[in-house]
C-alpha positions as CSV (number, residue, x, y, z in Angstrom):
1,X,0.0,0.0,0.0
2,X,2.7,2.1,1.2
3,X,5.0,1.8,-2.1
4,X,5.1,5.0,-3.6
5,X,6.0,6.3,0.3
6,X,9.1,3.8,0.5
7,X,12.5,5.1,-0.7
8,X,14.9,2.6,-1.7
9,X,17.7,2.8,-3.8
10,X,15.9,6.0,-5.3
11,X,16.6,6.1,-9.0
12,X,15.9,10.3,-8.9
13,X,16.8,12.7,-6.5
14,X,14.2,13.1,-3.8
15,X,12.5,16.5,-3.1
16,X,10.3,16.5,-0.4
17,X,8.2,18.8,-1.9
18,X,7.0,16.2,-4.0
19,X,5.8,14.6,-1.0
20,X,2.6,15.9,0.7
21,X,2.4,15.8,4.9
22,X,-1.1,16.2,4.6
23,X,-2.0,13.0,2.3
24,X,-4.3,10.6,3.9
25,X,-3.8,8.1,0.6
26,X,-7.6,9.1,0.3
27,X,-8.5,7.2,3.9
28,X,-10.2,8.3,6.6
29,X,-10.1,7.5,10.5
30,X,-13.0,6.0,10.2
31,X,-11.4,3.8,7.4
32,X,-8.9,2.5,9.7
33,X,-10.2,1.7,13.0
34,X,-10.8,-1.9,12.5
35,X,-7.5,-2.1,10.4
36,X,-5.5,-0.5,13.4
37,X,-7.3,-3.0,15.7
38,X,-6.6,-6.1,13.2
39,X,-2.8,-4.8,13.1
40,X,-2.6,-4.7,17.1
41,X,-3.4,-8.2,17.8
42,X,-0.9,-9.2,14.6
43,X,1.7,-7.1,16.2
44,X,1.4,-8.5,19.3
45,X,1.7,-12.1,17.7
46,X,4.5,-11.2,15.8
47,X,6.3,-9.5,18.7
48,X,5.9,-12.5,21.0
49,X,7.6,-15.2,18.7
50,X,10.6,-12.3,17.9
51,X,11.5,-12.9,21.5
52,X,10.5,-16.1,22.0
53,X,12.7,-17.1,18.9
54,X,15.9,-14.4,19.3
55,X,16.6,-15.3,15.6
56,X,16.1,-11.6,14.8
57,X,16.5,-7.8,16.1
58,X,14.2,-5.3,15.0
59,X,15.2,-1.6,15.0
60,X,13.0,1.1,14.5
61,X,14.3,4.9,13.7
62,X,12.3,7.7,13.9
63,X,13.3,11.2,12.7
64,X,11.9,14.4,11.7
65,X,11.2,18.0,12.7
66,X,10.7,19.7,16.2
67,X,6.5,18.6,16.4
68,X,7.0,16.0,13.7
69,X,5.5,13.3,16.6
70,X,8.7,11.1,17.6
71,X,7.4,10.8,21.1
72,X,3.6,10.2,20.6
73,X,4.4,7.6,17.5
74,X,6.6,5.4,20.1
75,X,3.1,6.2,23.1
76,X,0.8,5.0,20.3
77,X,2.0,2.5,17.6
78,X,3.9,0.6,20.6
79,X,0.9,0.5,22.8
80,X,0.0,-2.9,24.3
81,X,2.9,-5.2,23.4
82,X,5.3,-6.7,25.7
83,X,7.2,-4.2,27.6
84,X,10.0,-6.8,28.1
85,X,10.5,-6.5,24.7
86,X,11.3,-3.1,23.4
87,X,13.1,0.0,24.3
88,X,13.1,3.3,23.6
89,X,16.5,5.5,23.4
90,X,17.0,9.1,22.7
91,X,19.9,10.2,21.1
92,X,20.5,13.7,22.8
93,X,23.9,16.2,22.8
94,X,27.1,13.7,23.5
95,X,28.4,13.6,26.5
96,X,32.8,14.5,26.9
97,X,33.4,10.8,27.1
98,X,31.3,10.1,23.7
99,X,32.9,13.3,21.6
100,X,36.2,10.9,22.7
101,X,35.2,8.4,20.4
102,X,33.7,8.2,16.8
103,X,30.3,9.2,16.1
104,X,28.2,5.8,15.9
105,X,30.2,4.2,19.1
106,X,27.5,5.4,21.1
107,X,24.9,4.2,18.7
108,X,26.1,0.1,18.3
109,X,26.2,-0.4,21.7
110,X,22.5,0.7,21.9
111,X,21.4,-1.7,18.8
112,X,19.0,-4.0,20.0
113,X,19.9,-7.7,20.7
114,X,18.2,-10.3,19.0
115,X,14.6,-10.8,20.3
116,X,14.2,-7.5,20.9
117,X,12.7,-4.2,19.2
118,X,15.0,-1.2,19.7
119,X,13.3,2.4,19.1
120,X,15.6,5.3,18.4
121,X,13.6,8.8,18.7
122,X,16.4,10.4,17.1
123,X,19.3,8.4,16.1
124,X,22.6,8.6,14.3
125,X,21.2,10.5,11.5
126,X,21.7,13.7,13.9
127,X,25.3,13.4,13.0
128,X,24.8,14.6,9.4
129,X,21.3,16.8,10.5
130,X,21.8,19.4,13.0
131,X,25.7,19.1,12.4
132,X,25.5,20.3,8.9
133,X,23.1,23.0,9.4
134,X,25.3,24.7,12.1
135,X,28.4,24.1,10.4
136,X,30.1,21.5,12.6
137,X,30.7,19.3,10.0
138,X,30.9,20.5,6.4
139,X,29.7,18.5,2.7
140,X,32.7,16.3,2.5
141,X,32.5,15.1,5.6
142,X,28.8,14.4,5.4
143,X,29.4,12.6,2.5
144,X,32.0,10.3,3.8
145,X,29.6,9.8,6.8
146,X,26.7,8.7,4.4
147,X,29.1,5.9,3.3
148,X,29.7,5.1,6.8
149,X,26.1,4.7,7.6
150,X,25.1,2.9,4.5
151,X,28.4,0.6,5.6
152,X,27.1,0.3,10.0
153,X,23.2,-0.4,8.3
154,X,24.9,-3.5,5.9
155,X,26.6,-5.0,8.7
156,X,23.4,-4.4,11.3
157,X,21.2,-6.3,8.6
158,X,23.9,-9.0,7.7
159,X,23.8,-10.1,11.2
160,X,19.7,-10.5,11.4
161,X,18.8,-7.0,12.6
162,X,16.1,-5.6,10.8
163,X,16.3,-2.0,10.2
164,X,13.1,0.3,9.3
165,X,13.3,4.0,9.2
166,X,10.7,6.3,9.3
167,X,11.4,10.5,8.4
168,X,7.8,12.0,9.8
169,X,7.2,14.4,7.1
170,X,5.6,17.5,8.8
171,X,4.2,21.2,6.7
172,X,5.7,23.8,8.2
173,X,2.0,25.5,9.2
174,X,1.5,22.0,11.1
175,X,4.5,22.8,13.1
176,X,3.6,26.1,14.0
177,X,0.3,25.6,15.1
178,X,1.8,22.8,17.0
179,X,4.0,25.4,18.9
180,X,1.0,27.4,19.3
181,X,-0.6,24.7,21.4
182,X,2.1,24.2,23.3
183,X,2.3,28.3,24.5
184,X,-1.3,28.7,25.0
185,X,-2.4,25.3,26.8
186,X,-0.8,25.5,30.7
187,X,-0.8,21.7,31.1
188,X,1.2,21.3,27.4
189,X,3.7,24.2,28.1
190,X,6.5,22.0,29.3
191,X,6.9,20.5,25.8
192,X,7.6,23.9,24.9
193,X,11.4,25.0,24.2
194,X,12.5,28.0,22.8
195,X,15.3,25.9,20.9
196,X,12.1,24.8,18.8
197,X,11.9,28.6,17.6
198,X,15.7,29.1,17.4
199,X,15.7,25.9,15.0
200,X,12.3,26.9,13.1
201,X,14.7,29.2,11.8
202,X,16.9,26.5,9.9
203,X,13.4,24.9,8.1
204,X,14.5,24.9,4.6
205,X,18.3,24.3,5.5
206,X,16.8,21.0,7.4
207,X,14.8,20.3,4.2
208,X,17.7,20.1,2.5
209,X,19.5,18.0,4.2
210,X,16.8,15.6,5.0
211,X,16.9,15.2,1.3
212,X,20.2,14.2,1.2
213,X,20.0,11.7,3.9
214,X,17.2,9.9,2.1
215,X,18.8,10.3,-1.4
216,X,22.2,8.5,-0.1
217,X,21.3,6.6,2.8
218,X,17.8,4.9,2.0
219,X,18.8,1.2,0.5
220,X,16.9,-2.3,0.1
221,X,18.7,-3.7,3.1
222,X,17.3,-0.4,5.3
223,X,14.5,1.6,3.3
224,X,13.4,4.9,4.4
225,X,9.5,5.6,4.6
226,X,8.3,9.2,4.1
227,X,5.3,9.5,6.3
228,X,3.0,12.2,5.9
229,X,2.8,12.9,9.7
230,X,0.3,16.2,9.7
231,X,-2.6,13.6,10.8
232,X,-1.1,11.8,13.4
233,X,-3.6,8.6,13.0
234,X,-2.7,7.8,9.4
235,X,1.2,8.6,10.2
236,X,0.5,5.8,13.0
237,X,-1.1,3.1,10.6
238,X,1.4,3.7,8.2
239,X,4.1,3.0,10.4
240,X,2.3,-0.1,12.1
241,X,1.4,-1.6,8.6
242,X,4.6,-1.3,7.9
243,X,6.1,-2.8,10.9
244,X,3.7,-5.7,11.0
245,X,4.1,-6.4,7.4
246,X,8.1,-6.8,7.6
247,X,8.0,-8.6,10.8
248,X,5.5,-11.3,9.5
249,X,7.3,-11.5,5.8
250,X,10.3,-13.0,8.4
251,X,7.8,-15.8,8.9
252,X,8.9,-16.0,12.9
253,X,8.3,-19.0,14.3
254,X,8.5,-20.0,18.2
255,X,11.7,-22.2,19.0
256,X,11.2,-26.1,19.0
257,X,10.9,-27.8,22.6
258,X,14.3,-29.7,23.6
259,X,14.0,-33.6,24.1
260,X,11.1,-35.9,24.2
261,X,7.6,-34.3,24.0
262,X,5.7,-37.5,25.2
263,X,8.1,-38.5,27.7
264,X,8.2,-34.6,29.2
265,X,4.0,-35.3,29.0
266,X,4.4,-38.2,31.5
267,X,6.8,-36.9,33.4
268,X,5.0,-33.7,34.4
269,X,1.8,-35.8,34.8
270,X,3.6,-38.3,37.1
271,X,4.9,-35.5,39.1
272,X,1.4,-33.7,39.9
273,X,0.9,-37.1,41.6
274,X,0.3,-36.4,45.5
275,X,3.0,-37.6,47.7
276,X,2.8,-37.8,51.5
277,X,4.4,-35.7,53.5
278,X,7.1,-36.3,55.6
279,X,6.3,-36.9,59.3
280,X,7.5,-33.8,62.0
281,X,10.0,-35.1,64.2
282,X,9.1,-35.4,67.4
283,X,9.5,-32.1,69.5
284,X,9.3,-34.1,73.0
């Protein structure tokens, strides 16, 4: 369904203008209730035998704009599966002891292991974001770190982690009436930064290089969905079609029992067998 959203290998150069945040693919809510509640209990399925079986890791990145819905996609598209099972990790400012080292050190050692489903609300693709718009890092370095990601992404899939990434594609009026809500509603105003309005200032600068990252790092191995995000139910079916699609094209299965399924049988029933209990020694 979600084709024409998936960049992989793109054979063009991708503009996101060419991509509306407002598209609905002509559904409505209405349309998807009973598809989000059919993809729930297939999730949850498919979730269970991922870390029943450990044969596969699963990670998840989410980018996009200040208001683009990181947080709320994780609240609602992870909602009701296993908490044992996934984790959530924000990839914030580095710390002195991770400027010591390259940029994705940080970022393998938070991969998920196999069996589990690893969500990164921001991720490694800062590094070649907010870097290049304030000049930290200039073209030919962002460049050589596109290689590099395409390279870390090879070797995560080539050892059974799956990875799916998702750029929440957001109109610049959505984000500011967004922002709006955030300054005039008391109980929403500490979601409010004025970093947001410092950064609104880079928009086109950030279009720009979200274009790039999509043009040289989205590949068959790890695609890049462009999810029209300004309605934040059809951004979260998108995301959970595509999710539950990919984990049950893996066909997971739950790990064989060990040993002798009709001799374990008796066993167990032999053991539920009452036994008498041991006389108290005498206290006298």
């Amino acid at each position: 369904m979600f084709e024409q959203l998936t960049i992989a290998n793109p054979a063009e150069a991708i503009k996101l203008k060419d991509f509306d945040p407002d598209s609905t693919l002509e559904l409505t809510k209405e349309d998807i209730k009973p598809l989000m509640k059919d993809l729930r209990k297939r999730f949850s399925r498919c979730q269970e035998k991922l870390y029943a079986a450990k044969d596969y890791a699963l990670l998840l990145v989410l980018q996009g704009m200040d208001c683009s819905g990181k947080d709320g996609t994780v609240k609602k598209v992870l909602y009701g599966i296993n908490p044992n099972g996934f984790y959530v990790e924000a990839f914030k400012v580095p710390t002195p002891l991770e400027l010591g080292h390259d940029y994705l050190w940080r970022v393998h050692q938070k991969a998920p292991a196999k069996g589990q489903i690893g969500v990164f609300n921001r991720s490694y693709y800062e590094d070649v974001l907010v870097t290049r718009v304030h000049g930290t890092i200039d073209d030919v370095t962002a460049q050589r770190r596109f290689a590099e990601i395409r390279n870390f992404e090879q070797y995560l899939t080539d050892n059974h982690t799956v990875v799916l990434k998702f750029f929440l594609h957001i109109s610049k009026d959505f984000q500011k009436a967004k922002l709006d809500d955030r300054l005039t509603h008391p109980e929403k105003n500490w979601k409010f930064s004025e970093a947001d309005l410092h950064e609104r200032q880079y928009w086109d600068h950030y279009q720009r290089c979200y274009e790039d990252v999509l043009n040289n790092c989205s590949t068959s191995n790890a695609p890049w969905y462009i999810v029209p995000a300004d309605h934040r139910w059809f951004r979260n079916y998108m995301i959970l079609d595509t999710i539950v699609t990919t984990l049950e094209g893996l066909e997971l299965n739950y790990p064989s029992l060990e040993g002798n399924v009709d001799k374990l049988i008796k066993e167990l029933r032999h053991s539920n067998k009452s036994k008498p209990l041991p006389k108290p020694a005498d206290q006298s």
